[in-house]
N, CA, C and O atoms as a CHARMM CRD file, in Angstrom:
* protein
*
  300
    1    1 UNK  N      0.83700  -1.18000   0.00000 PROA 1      0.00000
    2    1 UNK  CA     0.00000   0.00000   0.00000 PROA 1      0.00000
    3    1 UNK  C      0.88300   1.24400   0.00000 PROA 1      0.00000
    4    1 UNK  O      1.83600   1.34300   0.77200 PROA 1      0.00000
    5    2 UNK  N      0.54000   2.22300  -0.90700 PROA 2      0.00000
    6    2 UNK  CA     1.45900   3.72600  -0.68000 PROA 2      0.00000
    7    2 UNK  C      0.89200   4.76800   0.06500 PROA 2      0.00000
    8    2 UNK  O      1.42900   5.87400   0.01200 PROA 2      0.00000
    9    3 UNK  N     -0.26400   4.56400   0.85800 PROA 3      0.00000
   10    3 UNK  CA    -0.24200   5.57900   1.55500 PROA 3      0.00000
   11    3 UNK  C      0.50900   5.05100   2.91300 PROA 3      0.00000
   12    3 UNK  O      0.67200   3.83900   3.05400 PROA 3      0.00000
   13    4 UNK  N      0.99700   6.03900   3.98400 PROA 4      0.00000
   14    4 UNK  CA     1.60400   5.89300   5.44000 PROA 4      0.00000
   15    4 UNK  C      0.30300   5.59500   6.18600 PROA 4      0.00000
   16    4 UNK  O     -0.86200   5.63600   5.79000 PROA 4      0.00000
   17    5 UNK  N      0.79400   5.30400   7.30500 PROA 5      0.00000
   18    5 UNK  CA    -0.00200   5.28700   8.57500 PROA 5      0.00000
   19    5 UNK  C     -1.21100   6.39300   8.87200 PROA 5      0.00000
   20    5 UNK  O     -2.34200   6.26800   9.34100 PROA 5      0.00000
   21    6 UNK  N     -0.60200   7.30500   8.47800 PROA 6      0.00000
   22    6 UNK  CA    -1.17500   8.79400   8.46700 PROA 6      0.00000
   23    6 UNK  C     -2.17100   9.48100   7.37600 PROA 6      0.00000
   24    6 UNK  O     -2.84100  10.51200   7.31400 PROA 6      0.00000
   25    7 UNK  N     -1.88900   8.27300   6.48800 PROA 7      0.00000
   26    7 UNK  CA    -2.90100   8.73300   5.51400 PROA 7      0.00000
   27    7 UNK  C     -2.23000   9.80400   4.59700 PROA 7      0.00000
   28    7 UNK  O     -2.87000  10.62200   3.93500 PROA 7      0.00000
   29    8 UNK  N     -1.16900   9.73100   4.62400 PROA 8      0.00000
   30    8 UNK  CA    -0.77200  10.82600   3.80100 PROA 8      0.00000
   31    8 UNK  C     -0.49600  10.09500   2.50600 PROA 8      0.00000
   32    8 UNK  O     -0.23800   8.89100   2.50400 PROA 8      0.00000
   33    9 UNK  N     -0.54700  10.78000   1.47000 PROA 9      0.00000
   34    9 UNK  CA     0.21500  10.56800  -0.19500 PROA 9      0.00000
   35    9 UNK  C      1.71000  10.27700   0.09500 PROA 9      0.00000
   36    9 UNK  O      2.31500  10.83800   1.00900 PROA 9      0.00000
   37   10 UNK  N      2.51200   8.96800  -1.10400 PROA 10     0.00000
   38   10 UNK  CA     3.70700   8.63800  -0.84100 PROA 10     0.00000
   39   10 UNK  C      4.02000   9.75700  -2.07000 PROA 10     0.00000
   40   10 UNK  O      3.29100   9.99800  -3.03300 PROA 10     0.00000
   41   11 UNK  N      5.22500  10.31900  -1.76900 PROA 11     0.00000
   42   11 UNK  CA     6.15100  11.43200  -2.69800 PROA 11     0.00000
   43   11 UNK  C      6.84900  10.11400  -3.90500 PROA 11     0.00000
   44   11 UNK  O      7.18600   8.95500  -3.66200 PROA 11     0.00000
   45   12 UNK  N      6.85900  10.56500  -4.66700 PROA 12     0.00000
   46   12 UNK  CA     7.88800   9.82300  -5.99100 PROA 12     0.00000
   47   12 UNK  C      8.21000  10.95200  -6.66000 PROA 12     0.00000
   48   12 UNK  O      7.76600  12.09900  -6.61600 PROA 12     0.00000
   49   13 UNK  N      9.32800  10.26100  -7.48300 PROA 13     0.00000
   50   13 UNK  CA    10.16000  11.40500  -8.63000 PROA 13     0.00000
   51   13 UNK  C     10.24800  10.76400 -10.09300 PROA 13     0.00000
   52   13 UNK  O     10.85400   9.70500 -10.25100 PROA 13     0.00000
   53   14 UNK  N      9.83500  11.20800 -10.81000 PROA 14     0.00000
   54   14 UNK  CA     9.66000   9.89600 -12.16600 PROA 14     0.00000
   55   14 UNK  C     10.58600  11.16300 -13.35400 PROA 14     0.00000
   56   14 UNK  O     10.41800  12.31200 -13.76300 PROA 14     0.00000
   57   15 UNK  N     11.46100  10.17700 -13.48500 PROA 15     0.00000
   58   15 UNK  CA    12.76500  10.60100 -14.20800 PROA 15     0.00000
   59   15 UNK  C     12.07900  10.47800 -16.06100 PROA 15     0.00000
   60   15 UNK  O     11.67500   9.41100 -16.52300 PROA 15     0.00000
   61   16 UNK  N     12.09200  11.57000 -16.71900 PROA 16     0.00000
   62   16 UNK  CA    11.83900  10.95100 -17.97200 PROA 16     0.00000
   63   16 UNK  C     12.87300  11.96000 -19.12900 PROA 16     0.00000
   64   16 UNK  O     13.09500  13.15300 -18.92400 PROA 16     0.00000
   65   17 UNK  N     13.38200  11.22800 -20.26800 PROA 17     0.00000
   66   17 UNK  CA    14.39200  11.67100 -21.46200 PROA 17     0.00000
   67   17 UNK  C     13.72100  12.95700 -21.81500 PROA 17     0.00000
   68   17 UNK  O     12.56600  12.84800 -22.22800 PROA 17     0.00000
   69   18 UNK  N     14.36100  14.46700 -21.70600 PROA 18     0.00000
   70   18 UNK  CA    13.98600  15.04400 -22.51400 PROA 18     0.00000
   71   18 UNK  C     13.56200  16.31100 -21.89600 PROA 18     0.00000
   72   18 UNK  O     13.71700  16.11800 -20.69000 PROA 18     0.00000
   73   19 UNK  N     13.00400  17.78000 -22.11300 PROA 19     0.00000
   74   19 UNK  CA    12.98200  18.89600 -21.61800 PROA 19     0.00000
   75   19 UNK  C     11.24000  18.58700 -21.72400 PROA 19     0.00000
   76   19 UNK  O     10.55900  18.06900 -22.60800 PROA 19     0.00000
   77   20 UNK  N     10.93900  19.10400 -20.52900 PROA 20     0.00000
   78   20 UNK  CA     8.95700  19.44000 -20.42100 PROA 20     0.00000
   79   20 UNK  C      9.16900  20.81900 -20.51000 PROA 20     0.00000
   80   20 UNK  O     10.15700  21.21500 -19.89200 PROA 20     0.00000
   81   21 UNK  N      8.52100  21.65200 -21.10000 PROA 21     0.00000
   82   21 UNK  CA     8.21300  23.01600 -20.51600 PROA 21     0.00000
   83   21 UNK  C      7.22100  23.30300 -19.68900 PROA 21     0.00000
   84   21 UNK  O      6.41800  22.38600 -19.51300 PROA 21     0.00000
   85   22 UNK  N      7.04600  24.21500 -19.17300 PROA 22     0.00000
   86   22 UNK  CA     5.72400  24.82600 -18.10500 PROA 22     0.00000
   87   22 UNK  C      4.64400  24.19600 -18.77700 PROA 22     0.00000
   88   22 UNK  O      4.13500  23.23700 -18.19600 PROA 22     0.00000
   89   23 UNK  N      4.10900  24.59300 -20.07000 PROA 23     0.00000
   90   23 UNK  CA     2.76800  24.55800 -19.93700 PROA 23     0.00000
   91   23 UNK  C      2.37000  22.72000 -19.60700 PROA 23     0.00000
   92   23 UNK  O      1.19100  22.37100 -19.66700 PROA 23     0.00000
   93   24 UNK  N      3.20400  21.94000 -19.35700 PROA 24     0.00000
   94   24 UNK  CA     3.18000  20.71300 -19.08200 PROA 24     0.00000
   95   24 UNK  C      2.67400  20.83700 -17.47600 PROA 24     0.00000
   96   24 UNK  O      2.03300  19.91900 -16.96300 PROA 24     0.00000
   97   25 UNK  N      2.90000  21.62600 -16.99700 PROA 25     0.00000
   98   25 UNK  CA     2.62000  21.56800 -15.32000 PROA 25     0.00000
   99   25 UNK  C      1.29700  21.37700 -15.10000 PROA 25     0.00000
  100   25 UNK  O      1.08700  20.48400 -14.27900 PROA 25     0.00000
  101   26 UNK  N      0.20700  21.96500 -15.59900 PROA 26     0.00000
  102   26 UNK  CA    -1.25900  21.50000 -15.82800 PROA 26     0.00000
  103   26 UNK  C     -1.35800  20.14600 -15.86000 PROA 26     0.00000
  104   26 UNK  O     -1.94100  19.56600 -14.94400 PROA 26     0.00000
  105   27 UNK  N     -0.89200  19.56300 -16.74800 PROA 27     0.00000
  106   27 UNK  CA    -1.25100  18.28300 -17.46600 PROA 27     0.00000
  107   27 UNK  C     -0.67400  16.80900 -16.28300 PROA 27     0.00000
  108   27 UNK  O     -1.17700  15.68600 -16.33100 PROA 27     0.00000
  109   28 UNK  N      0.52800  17.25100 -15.25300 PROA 28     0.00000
  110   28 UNK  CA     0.86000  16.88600 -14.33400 PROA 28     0.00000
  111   28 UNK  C      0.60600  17.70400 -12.98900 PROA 28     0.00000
  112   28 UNK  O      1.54100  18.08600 -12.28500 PROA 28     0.00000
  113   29 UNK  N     -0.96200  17.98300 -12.63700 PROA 29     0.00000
  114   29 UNK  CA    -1.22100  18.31400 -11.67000 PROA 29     0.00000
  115   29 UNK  C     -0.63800  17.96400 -10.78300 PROA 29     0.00000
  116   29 UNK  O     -0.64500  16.73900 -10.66700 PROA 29     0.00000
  117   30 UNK  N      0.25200  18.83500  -9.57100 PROA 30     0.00000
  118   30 UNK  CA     0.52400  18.42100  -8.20500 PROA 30     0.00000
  119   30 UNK  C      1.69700  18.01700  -8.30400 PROA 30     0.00000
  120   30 UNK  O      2.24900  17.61900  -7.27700 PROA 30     0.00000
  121   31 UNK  N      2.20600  18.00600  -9.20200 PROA 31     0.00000
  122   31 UNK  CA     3.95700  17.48000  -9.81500 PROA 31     0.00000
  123   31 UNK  C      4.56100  19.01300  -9.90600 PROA 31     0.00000
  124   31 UNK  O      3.97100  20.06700 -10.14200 PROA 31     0.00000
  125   32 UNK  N      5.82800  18.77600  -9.65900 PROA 32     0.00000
  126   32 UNK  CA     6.98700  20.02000  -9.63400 PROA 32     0.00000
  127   32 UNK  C      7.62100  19.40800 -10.80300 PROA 32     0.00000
  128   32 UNK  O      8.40300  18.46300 -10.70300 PROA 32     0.00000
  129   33 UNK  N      7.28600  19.94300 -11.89800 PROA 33     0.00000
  130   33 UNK  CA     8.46100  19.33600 -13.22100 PROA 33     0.00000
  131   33 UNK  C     10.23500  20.33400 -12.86100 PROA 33     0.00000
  132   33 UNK  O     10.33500  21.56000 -12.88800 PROA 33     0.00000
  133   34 UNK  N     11.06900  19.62300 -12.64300 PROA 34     0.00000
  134   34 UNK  CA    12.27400  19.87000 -12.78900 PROA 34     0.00000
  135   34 UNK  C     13.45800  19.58800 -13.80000 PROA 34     0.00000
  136   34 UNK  O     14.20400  18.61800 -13.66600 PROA 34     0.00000
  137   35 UNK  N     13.54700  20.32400 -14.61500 PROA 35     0.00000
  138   35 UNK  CA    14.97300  20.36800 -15.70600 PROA 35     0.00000
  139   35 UNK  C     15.91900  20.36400 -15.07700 PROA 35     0.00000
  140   35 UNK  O     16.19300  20.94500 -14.02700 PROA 35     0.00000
  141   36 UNK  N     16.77200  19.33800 -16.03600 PROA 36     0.00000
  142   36 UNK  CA    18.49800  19.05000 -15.91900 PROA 36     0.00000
  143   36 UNK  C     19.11300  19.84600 -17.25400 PROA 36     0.00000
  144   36 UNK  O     18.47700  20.33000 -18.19100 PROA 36     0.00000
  145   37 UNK  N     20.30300  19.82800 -17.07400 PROA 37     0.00000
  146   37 UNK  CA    21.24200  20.41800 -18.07300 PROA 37     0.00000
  147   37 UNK  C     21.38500  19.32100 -18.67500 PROA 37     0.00000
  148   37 UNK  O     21.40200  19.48500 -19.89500 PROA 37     0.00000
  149   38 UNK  N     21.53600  17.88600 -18.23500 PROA 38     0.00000
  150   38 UNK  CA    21.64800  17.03500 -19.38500 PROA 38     0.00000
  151   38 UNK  C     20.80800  16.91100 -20.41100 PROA 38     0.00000
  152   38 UNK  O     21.13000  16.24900 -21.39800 PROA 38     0.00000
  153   39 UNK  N     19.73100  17.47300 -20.32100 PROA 39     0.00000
  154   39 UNK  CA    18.22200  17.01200 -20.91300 PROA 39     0.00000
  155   39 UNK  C     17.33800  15.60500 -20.56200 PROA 39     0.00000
  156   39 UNK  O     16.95000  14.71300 -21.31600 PROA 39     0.00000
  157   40 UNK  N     17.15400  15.82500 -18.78700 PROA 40     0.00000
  158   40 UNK  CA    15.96900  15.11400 -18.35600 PROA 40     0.00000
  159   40 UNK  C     14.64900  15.78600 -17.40300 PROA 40     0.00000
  160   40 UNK  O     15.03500  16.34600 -16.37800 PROA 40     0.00000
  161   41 UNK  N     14.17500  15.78500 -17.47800 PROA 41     0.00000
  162   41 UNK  CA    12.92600  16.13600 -16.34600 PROA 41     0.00000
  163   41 UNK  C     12.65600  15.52400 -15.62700 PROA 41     0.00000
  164   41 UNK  O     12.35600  14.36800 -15.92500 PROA 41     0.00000
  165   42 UNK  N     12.62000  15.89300 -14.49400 PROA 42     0.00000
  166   42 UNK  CA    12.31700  15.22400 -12.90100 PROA 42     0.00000
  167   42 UNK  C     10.62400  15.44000 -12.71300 PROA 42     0.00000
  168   42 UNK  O     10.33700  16.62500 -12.53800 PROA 42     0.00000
  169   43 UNK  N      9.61700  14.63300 -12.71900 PROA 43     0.00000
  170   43 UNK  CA     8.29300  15.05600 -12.15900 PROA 43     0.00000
  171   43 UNK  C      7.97500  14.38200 -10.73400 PROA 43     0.00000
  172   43 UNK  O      7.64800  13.21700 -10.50500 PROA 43     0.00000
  173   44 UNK  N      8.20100  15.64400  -9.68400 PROA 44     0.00000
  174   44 UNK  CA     8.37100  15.02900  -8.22300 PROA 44     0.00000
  175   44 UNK  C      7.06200  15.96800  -7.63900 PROA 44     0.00000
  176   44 UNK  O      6.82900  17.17600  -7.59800 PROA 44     0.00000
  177   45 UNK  N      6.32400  14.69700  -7.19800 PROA 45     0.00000
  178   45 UNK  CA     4.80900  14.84900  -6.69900 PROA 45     0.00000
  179   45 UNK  C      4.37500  13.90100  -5.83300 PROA 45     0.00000
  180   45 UNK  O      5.14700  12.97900  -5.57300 PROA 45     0.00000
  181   46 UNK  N      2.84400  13.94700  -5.11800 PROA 46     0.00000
  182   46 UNK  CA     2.27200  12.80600  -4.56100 PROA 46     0.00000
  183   46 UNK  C      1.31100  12.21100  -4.91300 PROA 46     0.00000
  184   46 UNK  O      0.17000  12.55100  -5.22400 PROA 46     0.00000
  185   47 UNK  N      2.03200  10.92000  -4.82600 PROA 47     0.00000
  186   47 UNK  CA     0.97900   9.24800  -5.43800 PROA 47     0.00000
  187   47 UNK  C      0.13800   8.67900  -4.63400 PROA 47     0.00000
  188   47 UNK  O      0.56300   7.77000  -3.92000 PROA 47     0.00000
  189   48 UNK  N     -1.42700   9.12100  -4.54400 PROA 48     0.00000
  190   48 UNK  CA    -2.19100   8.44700  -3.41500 PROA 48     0.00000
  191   48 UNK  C     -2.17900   6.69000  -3.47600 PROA 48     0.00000
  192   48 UNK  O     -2.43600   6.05000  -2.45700 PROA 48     0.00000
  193   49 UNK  N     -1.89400   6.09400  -4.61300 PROA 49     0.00000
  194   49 UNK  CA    -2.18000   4.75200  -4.35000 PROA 49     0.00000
  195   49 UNK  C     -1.64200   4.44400  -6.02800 PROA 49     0.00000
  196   49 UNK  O     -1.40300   5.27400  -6.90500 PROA 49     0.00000
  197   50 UNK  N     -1.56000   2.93500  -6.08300 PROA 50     0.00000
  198   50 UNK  CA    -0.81200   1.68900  -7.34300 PROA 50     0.00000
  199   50 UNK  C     -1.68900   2.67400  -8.60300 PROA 50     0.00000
  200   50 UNK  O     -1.16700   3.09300  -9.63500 PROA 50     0.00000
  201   51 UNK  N     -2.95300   2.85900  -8.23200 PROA 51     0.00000
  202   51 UNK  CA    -3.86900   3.47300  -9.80100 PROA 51     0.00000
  203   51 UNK  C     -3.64200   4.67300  -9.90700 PROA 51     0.00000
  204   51 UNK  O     -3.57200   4.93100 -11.10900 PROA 51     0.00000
  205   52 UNK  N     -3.42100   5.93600  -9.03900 PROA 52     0.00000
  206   52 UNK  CA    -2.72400   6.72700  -9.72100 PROA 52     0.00000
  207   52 UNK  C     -1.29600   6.72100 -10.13300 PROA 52     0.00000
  208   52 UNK  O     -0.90800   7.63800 -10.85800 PROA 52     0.00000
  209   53 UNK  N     -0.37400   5.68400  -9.71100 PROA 53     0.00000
  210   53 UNK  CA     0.67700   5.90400 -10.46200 PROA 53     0.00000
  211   53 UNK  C      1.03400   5.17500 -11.93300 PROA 53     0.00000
  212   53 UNK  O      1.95900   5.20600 -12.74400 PROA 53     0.00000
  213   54 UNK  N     -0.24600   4.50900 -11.78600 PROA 54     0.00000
  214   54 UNK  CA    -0.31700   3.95900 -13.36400 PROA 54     0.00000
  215   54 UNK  C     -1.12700   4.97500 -13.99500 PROA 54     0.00000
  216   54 UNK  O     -0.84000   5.10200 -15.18500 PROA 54     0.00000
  217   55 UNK  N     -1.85700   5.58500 -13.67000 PROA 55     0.00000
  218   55 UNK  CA    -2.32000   7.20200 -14.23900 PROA 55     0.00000
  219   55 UNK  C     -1.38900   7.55600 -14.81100 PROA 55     0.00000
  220   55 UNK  O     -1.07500   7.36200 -15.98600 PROA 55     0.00000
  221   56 UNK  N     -0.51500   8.49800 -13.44300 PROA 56     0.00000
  222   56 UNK  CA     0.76500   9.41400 -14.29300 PROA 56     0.00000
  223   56 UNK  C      1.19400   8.34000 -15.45900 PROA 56     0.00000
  224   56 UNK  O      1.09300   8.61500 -16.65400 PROA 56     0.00000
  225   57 UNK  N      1.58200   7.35000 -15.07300 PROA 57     0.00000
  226   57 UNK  CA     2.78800   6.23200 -16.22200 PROA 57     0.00000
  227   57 UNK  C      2.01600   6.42400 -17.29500 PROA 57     0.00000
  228   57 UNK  O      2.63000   6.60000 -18.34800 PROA 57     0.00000
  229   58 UNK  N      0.82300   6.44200 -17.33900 PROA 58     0.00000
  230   58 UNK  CA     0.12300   6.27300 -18.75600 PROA 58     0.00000
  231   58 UNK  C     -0.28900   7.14900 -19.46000 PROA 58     0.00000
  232   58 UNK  O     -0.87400   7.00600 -20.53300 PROA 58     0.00000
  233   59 UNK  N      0.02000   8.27700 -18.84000 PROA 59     0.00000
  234   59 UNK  CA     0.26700  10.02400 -19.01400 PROA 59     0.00000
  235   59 UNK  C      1.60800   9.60900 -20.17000 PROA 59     0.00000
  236   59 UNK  O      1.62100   9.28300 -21.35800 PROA 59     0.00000
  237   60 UNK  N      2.25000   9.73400 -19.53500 PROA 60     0.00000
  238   60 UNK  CA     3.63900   9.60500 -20.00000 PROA 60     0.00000
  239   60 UNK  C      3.81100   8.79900 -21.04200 PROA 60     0.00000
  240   60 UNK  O      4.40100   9.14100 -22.06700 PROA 60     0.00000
  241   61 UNK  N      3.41200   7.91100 -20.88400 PROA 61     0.00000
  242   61 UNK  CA     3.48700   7.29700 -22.54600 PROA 61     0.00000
  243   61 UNK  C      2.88600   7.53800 -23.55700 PROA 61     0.00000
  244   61 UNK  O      3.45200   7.77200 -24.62500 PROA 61     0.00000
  245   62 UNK  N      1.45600   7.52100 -23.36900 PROA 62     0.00000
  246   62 UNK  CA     0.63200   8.69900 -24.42400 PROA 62     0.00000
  247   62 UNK  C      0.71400   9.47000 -25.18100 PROA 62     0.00000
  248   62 UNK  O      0.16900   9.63200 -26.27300 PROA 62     0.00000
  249   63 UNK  N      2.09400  10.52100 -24.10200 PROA 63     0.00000
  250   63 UNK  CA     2.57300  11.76800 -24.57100 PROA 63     0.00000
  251   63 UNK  C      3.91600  10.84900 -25.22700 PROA 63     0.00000
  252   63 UNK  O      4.91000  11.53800 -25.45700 PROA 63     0.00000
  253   64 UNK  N      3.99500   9.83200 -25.44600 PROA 64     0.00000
  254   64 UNK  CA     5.78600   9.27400 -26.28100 PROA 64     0.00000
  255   64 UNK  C      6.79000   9.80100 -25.91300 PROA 64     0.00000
  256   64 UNK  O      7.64700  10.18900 -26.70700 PROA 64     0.00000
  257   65 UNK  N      6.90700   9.94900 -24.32600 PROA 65     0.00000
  258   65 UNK  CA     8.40800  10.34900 -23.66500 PROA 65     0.00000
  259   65 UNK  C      8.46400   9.00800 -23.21200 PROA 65     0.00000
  260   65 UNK  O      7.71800   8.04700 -23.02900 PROA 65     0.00000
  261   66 UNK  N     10.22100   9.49300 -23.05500 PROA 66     0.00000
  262   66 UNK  CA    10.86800   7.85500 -22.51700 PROA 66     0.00000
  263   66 UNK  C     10.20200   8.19600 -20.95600 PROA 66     0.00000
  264   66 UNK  O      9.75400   9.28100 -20.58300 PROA 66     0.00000
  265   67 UNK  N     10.27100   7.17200 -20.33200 PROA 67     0.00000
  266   67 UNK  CA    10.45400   6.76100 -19.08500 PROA 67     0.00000
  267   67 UNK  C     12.09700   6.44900 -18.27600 PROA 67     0.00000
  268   67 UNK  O     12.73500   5.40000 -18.36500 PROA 67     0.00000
  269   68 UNK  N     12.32300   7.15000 -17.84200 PROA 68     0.00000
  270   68 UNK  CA    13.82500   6.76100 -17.35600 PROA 68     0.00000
  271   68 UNK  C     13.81400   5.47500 -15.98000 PROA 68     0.00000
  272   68 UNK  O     14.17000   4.30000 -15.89100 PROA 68     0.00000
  273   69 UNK  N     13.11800   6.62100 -14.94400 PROA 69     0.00000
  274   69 UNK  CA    13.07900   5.73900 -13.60600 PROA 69     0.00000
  275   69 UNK  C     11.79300   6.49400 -12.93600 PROA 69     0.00000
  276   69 UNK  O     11.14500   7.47300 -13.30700 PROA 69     0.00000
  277   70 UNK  N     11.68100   5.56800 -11.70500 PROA 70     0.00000
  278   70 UNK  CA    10.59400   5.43900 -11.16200 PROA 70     0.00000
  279   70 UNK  C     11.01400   5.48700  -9.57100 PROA 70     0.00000
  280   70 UNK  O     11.38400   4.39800  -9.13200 PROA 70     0.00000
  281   71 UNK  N     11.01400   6.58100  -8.64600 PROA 71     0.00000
  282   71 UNK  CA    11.31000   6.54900  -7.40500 PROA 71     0.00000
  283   71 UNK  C     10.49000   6.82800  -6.41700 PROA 71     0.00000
  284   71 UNK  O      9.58900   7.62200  -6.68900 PROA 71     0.00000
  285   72 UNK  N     10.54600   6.32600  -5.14100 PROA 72     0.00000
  286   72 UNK  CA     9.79100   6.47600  -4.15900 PROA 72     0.00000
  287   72 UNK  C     10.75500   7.78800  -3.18300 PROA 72     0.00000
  288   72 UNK  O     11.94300   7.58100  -2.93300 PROA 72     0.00000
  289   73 UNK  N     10.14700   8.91600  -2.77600 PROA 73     0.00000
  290   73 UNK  CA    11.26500   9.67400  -1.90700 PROA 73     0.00000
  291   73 UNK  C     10.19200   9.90600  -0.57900 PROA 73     0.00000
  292   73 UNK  O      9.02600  10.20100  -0.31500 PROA 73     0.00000
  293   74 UNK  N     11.97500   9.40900   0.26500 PROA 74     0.00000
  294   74 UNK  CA    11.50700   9.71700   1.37000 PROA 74     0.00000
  295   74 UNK  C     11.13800  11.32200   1.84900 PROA 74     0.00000
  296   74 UNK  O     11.97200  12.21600   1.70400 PROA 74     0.00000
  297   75 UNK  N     10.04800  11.52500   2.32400 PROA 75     0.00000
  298   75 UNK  CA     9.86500  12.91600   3.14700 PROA 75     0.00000
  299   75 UNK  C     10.52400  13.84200   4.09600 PROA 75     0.00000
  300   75 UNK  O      9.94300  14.86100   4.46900 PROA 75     0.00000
């Protein structure tokens, strides 16, 4: 299960190939999109449970960006 004890949303960071710009921030509600100089984007947000993070994932492919990685961060 990804929520805590507390009921709170688990944080993840989903690494994907390539530059997002802003107007992408809509489309990943509740996500902080972050650029690298290498050319990757960090989308670090909270995952209430297994079906929204197959949401975002299926966001993401839709749109035909790679998928890099998939992280859980601690708080």
């Amino acid at each position: 299960m990804m929520n805590d004890s507390t009921g709170k949303h688990s944080q993840y960071e989903i690494e994907i190939e390539g530059h997002l710009d802003d107007r992408w921030q809509e489309w990943f509600e509740g996500f902080t999109l972050t650029r690298t100089a290498d050319g990757r984007t960090f989308l670090t947000g909270p995952i209430r449970d297994q079906a929204a993070l197959h949401g975002v994932l299926k966001k993401i492919n839709n749109l035909g960006l790679t998928l890099i990685s998939v992280n859980p961060v601690n708080p």
